[in-house]
LUMBAZA-749597 format. One line per field, with one value per residue (C-alpha): x, y, z. Coordinates in pm, whole numbers, padded with zeros to 5 digits, always signed. Layout:
BEGIN
xx	[X | ...]
yy	[Y | ...]
zz	[Z | ...]
This chain:
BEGIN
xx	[+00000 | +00190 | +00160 | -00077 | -00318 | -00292 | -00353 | -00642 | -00830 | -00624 | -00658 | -00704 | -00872 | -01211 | -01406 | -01331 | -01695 | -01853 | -01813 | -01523 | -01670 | -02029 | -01934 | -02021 | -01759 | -01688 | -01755 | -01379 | -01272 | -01425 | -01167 | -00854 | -00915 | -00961 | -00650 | -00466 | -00569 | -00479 | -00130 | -00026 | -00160 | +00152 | +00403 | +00217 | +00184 | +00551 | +00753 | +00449 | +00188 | +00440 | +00673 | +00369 | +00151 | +00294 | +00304 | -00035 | -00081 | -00226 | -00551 | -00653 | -01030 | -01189 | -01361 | -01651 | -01682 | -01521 | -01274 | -00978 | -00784 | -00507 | -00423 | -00240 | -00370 | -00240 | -00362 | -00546 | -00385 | -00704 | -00705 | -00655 | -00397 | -00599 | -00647 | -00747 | -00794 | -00505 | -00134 | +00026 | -00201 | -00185 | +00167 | +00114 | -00090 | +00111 | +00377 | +00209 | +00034 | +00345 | +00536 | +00256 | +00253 | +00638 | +00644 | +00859 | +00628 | +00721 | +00572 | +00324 | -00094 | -00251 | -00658 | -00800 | -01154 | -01319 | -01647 | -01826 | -01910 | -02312 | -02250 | -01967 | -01759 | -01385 | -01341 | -01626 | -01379 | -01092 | -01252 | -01167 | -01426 | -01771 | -01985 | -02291 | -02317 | -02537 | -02317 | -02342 | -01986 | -01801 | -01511 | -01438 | -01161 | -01025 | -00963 | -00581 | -00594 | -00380 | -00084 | -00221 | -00416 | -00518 | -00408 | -00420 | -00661 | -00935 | -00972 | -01237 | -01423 | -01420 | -01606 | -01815 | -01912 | -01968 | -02185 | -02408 | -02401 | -02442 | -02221 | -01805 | -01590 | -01317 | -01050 | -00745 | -00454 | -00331 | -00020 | +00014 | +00198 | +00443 | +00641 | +00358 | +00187 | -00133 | -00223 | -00112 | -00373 | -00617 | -00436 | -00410 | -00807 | -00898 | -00702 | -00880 | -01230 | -01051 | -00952 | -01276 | -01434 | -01215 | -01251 | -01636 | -01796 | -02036 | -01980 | -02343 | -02292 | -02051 | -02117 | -01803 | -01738 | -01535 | -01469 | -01311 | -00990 | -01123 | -01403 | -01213 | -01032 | -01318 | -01537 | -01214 | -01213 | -01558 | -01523 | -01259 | -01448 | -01691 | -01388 | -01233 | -01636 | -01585 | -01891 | -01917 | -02032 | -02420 | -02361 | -02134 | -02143 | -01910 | -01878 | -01733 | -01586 | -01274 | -01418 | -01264 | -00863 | -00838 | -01009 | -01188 | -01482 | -01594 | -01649 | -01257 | -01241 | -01647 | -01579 | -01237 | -01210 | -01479 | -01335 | -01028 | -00939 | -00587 | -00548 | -00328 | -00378 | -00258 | -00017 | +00159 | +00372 | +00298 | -00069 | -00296 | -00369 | +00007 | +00153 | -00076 | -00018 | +00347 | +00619 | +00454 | +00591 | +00718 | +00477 | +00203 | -00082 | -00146 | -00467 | -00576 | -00436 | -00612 | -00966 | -00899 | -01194 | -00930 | -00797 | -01123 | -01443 | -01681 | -01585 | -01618 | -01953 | -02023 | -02374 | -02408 | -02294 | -02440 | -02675 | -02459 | -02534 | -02334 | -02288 | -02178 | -02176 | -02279 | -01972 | -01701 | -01422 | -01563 | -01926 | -01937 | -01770 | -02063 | -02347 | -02128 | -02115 | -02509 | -02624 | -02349 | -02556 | -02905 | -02955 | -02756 | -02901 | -02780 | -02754 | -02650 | -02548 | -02650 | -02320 | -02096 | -01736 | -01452 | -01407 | -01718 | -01925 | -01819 | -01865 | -02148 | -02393 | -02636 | -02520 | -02379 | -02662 | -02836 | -02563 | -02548 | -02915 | -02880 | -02638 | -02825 | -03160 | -02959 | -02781 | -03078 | -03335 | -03359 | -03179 | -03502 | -03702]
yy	[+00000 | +00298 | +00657 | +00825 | +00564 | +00617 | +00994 | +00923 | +00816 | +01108 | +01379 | +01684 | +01875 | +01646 | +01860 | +01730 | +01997 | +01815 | +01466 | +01266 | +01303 | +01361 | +01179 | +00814 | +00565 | +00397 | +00032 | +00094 | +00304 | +00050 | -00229 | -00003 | +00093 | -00252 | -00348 | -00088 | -00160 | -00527 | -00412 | -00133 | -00310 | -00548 | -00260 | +00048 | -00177 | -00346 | +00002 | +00276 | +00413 | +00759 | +00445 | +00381 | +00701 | +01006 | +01287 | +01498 | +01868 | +02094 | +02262 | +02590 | +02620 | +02920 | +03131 | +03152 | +02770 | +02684 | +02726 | +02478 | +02519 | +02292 | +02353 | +02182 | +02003 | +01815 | +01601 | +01779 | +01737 | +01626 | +01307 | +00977 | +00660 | +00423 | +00123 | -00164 | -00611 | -00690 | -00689 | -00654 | -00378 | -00216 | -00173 | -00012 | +00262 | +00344 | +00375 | +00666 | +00777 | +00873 | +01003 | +01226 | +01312 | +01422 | +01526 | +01272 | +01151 | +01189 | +01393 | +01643 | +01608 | +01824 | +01825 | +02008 | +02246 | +02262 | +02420 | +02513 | +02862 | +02802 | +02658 | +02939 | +03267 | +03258 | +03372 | +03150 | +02868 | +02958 | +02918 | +02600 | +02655 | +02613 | +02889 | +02844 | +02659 | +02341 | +02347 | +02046 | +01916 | +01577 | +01448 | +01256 | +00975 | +00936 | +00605 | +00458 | +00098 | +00220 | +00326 | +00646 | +00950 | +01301 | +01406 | +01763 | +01626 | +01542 | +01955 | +01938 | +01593 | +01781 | +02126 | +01910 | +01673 | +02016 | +02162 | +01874 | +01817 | +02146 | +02143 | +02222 | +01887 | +01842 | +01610 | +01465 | +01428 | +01043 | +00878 | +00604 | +00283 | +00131 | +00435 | +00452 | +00168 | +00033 | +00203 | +00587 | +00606 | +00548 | +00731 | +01035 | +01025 | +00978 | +01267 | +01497 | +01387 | +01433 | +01767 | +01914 | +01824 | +01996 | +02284 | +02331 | +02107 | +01868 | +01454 | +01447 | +01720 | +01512 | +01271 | +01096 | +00978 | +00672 | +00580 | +00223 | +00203 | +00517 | +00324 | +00100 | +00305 | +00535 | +00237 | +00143 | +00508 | +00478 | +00130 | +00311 | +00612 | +00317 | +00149 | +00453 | +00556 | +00916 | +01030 | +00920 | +01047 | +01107 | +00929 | +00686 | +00702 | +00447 | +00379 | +00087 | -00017 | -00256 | -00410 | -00791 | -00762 | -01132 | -01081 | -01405 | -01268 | -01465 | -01147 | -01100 | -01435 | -01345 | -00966 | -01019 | -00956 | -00700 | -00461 | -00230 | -00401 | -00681 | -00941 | -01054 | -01314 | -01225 | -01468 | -01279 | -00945 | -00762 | -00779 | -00470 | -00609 | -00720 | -00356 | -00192 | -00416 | -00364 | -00608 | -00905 | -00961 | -01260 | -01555 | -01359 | -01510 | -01264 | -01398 | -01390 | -01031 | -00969 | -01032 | -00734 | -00502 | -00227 | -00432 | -00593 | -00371 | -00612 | -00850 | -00578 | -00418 | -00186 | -00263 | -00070 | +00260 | +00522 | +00459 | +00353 | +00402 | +00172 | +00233 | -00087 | -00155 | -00507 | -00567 | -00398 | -00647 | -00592 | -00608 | -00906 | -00669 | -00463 | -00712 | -00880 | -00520 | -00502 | -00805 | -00731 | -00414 | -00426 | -00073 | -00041 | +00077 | -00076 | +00047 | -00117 | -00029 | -00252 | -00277 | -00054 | -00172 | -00002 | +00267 | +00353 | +00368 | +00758 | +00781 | +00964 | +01218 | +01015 | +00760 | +01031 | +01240 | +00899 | +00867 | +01212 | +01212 | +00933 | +01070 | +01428 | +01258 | +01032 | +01269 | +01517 | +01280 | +01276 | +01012 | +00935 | +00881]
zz	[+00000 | -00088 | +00094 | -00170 | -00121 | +00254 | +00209 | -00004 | +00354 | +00588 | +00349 | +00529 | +00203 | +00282 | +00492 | +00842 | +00957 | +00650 | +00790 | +00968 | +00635 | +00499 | +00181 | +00152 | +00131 | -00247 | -00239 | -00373 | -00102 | +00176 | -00004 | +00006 | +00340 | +00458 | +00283 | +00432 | +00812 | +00787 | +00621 | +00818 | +01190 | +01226 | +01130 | +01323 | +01648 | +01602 | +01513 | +01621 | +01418 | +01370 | +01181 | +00948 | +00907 | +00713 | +00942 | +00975 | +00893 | +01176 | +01005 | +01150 | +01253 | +01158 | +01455 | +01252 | +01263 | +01644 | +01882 | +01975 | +02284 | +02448 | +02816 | +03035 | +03358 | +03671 | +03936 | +04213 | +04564 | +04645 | +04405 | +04641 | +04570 | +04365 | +04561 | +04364 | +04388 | +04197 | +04349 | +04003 | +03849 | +04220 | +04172 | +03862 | +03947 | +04239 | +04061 | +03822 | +04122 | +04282 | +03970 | +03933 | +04297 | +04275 | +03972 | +03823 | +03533 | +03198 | +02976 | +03184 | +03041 | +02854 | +02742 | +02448 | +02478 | +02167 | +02091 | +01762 | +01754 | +01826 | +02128 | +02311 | +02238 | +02194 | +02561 | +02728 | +02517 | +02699 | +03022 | +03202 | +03471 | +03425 | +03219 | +03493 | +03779 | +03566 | +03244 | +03057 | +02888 | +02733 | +02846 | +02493 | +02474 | +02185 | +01982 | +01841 | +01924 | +02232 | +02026 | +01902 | +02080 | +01955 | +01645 | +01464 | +01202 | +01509 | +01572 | +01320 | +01477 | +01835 | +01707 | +01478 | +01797 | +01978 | +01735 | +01722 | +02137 | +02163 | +02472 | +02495 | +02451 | +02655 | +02516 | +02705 | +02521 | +02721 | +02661 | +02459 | +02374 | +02297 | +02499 | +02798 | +02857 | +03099 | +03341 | +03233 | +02981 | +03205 | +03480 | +03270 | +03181 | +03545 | +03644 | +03374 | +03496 | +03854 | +03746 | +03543 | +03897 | +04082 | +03878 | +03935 | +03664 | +03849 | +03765 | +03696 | +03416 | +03233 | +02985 | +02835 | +02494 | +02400 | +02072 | +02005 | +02258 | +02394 | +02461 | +02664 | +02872 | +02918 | +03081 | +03273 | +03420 | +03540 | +03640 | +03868 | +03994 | +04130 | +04286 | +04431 | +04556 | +04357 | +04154 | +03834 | +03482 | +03469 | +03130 | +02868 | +02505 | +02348 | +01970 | +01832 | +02198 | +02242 | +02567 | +02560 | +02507 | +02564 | +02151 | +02221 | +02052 | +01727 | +01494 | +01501 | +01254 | +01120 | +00994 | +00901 | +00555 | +00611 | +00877 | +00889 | +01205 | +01151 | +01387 | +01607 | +01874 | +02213 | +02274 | +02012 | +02193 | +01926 | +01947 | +02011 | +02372 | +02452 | +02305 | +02564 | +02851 | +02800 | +02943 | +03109 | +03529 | +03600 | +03683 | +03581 | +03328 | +03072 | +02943 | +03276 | +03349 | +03042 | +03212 | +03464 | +03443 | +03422 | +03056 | +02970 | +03151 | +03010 | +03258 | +03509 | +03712 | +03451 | +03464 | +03824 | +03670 | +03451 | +03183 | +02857 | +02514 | +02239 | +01891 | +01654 | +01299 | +01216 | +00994 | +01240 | +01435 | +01800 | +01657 | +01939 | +02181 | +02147 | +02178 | +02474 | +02701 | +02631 | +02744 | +03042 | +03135 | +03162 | +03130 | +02814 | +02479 | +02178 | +01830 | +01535 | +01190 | +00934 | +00701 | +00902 | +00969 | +01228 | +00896 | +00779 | +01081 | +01100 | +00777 | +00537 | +00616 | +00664 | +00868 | +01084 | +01124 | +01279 | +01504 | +01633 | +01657 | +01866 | +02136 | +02143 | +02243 | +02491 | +02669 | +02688 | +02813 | +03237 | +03358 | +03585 | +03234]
């Protein structure tokens, strides 16, 4: 697959406002794009996806359309040592914990504020605190298959999920694999929900977002708000969610030549799963470790937190994942996409117009309704 081909499906020209896009995929496209996932997966999770990807343009948005801020953020003194059921993955988040806590962790966080222009001014934009003491905001994690976060292209996809949410979107900027493996991702995503609280914004006035990994670690965050007894999230949104990294699920082998996803078994290190997990301690079972509701929240008590909306496309590689995670939460709605793989379930107006549809009568209904 050679680079122009590659551009063809990160080309920044494509209206980013008019779709993550508004035009419907080619038959042809849909083809290429599968090829090029199931090419590029071994290399981008073996060497990084910056090895594989050609590097990305930063588009300005015009204030007409939105407004796109990064900021930097920290853990509030007030956030408390994670204390969790497993020795190994206890150690692990002490160990970020503490970096954090003396300032020894690499790479400081940052989180992104973006807002179309219908929804907030340039200055209420820059404003990390509330607007009014009942705004309404998402706290949107990004997808990347764990080995790639926020990118310059996604500054039109925040505004655009703005302008149709009609609220700001908050975005933090995790760290990623191979460099930064489990737990900072979800240590970093924590501490921004940690730190929109502390700055005023009330838990049950955030909804958060998860697309595909983001998914993941975005039910993992909740999963340990519930386990640390902090408020949580009045709601989730996931689409296309990586719940089950043990990828036992059957629509891995089903929607294979169908979806952009490439495979890799776990017991294979260079697997999506093992590439997140990072080095494996000694004596530990990494299938096993793999089951942690922390790795895998579909084997966790998701189903006693907020109400959960999931988006799926019938043809997509965690399609099963999907399914799975409802029938693990009773509360859970469940909408599927006829056709749709891990590529074109963001893609075409129409298909996007359901989906956004979707989330804006979800979050807006009472959660007593």
């Amino acid at each position: 697959m050679d680079i122009e081909t590659v551009n063809r499906f990160l080309n920044p020209d494509i209206s980013m406002m008019q779709g993550v896009g508004d035009m419907e995929v080619t038959e042809e496209e849909n083809t290429l794009a599968i090829q090029m996932g199931h090419i590029v997966t071994a290399k981008a999770l073996k060497s990084g996806v910056d090895a594989v990807m050609p590097a990305m343009p930063d588009p300005e948005i015009p204030a007409s359309v939105g407004q796109f801020h990064t900021f930097p953020y920290a853990m509030p003194a007030t956030q408390q040592p994670y204390v969790v059921d497993d020795p190994v993955i206890q150690a692990r988040l002490t160990r970020v914990y503490e970096q954090e806590q003396t300032g020894e962790l690499e790479e400081p966080n940052s989180m992104v504020v973006a807002c179309a222009s219908s929804v907030c001014t340039s200055e209420q934009a820059l404003d990390v605190k509330p607007q009014s003491s009942s705004e309404r905001i998402v706290l949107y994690v990004c997808g990347g298959g764990f080995v790639s976060s926020d990118t310059a292209l996604l500054k039109w996809h925040y505004v655009r999920v703005s302008q149709e949410l009609g609220q700001r979107v908050f975005v933090p900027r995790y760290h990623v694999a191979p460099a930064h493996v489990f737990p900072r991702a979800i240590h970093d995503v924590y501490t921004a929900f940690m730190y929109l609280v502390n700055q005023g914004f009330q838990a049950q006035d955030i909804t958060v977002l998860g697309i595909s990994a983001g998914a993941n670690i975005a039910l993992a965050v909740v999963e340990l708000l519930r386990i640390q007894k902090e408020p949580e999230p009045s709601r989730i949104v996931v689409v296309a969610p990586c719940v089950d990294l043990t990828l036992s699920m059957d629509s891995w082998t089903r929607n294979h030549d169908k979806c952009v996803l490439g495979y890799i078994p776990v017991d294979n290190p260079h697997s999506m799963p093992r590439v997140y997990y990072g080095d494996v301690e000694s004596g530990v079972d990494v299938l096993a470790m793999l089951r942690h509701p922390l790795l895998s929240p579909l084997f966790g008590r998701v189903h006693t937190g907020p109400p959960l909306q999931i988006h799926s496309g019938t043809c997509d590689a965690l399609a099963d994942d999907a399914v799975a995670l409802a029938q693990h939460v009773p509360h859970a709605e469940l909408i599927t996409y006829p056709g749709r793989n891990h590529y074109t379930i963001l893609r075409g107006k129409q298909q996007l117009d359901a989906m956004y549809a979707h989330m804006r009568r979800f979050i807006q209904t009472p959660c007593s309704e």
